[in-house]
N, C-alpha and C positions, 0 to 999 in steps of 0.2 A: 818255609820256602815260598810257597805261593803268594803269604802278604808281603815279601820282599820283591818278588817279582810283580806283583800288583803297585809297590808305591814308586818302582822305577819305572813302569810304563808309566802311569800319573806323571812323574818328574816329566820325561820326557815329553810328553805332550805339551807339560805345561811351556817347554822350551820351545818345541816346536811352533804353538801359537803365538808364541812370544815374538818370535823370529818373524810368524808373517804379517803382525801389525808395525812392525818395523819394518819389513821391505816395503807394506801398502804405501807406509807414512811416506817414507824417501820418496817413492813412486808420485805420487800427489805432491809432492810438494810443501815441505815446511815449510814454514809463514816466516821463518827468520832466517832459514838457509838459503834458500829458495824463491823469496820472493823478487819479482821485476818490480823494477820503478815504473810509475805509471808516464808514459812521455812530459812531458815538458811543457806547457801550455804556451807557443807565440801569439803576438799580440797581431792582430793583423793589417799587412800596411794596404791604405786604400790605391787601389790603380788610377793613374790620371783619367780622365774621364776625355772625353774626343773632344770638350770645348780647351782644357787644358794640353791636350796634346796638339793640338791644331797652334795654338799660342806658342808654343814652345818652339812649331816649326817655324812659324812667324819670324821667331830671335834669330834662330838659325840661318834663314834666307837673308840675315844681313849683311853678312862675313862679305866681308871688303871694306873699302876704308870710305870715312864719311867727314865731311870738313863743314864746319858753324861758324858766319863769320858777326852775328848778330849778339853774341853773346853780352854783358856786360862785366862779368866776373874777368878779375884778372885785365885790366885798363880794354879790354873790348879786342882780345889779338884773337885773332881765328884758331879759333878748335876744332883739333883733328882727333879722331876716333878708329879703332879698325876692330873687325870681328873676326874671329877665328873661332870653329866648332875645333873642338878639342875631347879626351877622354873616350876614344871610340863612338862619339856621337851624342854623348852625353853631357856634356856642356858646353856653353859659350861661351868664351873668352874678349872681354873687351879692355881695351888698351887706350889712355887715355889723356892726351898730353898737347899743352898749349906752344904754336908756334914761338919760336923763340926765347921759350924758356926751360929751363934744366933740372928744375924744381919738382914742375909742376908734372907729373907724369905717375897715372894710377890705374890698377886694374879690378875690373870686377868679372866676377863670374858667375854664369846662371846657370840653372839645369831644374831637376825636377826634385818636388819633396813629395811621392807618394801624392793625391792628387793638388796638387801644390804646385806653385813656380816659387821659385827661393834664389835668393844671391848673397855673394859676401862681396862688400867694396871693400880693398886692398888702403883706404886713403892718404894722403900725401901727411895729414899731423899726426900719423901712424898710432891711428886704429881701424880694425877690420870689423865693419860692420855687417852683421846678419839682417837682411830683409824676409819677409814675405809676402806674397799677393793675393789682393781680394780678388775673389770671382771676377772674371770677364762680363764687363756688363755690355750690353745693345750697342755703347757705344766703340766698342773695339780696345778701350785704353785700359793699359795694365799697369796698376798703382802697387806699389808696392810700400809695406811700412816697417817699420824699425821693431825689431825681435830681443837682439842684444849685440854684444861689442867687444872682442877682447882690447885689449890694452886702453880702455877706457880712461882709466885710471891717468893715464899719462896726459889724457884732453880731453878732460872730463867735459871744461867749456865750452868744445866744436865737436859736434860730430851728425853725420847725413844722417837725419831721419826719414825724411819719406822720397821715394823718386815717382814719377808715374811718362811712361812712355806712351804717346798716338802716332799712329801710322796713317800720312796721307796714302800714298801709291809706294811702289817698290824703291824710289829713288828719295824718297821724303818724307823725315820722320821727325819729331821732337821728344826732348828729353826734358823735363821737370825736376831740378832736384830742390831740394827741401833741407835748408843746412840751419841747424839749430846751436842760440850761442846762449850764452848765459852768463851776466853781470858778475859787475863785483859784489851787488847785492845780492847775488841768489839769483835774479828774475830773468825767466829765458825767454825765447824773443826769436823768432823764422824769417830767415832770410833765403827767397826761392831764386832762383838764376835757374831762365828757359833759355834751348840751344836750339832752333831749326838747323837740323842737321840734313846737307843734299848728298845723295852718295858722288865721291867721287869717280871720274871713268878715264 
């Protein structure tokens, strides 16, 4: 009677312990029940820096309309322009169309790439080209160059590569654009057309 009673205290213990490295276990945390994901790693975007935020408000300050009558592009008819801040304050919108004609009428819009100024021109041989711009240098002009293009495909042989903007005073600014063609042989070839644009009042 007592080695019966002796190996059923034994059993039970051994149950007992049994039991509390199974609660410690849940308590801690299995490694395959249990475990958390470790977060997510983002990439971090750079913040415009106050030469690039200064520039952007530049764009901004131009919203109203701007008329070039010096052009040559398009038999030399005067080019009207107009800006509009759009997207709660985060882009600029500009609008782009030659008096007297029905054709020619295109948008680009600007805003910011993390510290970056960036645009997509809307263009008239319908492809939307992506820019972006080199540092502001000493001398105030922001150049901007050719990134990529959706519908390329469609005009492969034209499309705006580079633009670059200088600002005389609030009322007088020019635009640079940079329109690249390319032969029947292959060989491409930059044709620029500059606009002195004066705001209109």
């Amino acid at each position: 009677m007592k080695n019966l009673l002796r190996l059923t205290c034994v059993l039970l213990t051994v149950e007992i312990s049994a039991g509390v490295l199974l609660a410690q276990s849940l308590t801690k945390g299995d490694s395959h029940r249990f475990h958390k994901s470790a977060p997510t790693s983002r990439t971090e975007v750079a913040k415009p820096t106050s030469v690039t935020l200064s520039t952007f408000e530049r764009l901004k300050a131009l919203a109203g309309d701007w008329e070039a009558r010096d052009g040559t592009a398009y038999g030399g008819k005067p080019i009207r322009i107009s800006y509009k801040v759009v997207s709660q304050g985060t882009s600029v919108m500009e609008t782009y169309y030659q008096v007297g004609s029905d054709f020619i009428d295109m948008v680009t819009l600007y805003h910011l790439d993390g510290d970056s100024l960036a645009l997509t021109h809307f263009c008239a041989v319908n492809n939307q080209v992506r820019m972006r711009a080199e540092p502001v240098t000493a001398d105030g002009k922001v150049r901007f160059n050719f990134v990529d293009a959706a519908n390329l495909s469609v005009s492969s042989k034209e499309v705006m590569s580079k633009l670059e903007l200088s600002f005389t005073d609030k009322d007088h600014m020019t635009q640079s654009w940079t329109w690249r063609m390319t032969d029947a042989k292959g060989k491409t070839f930059d044709d620029k057309a500059v606009y002195n644009f004066v705001r209109r009042k």
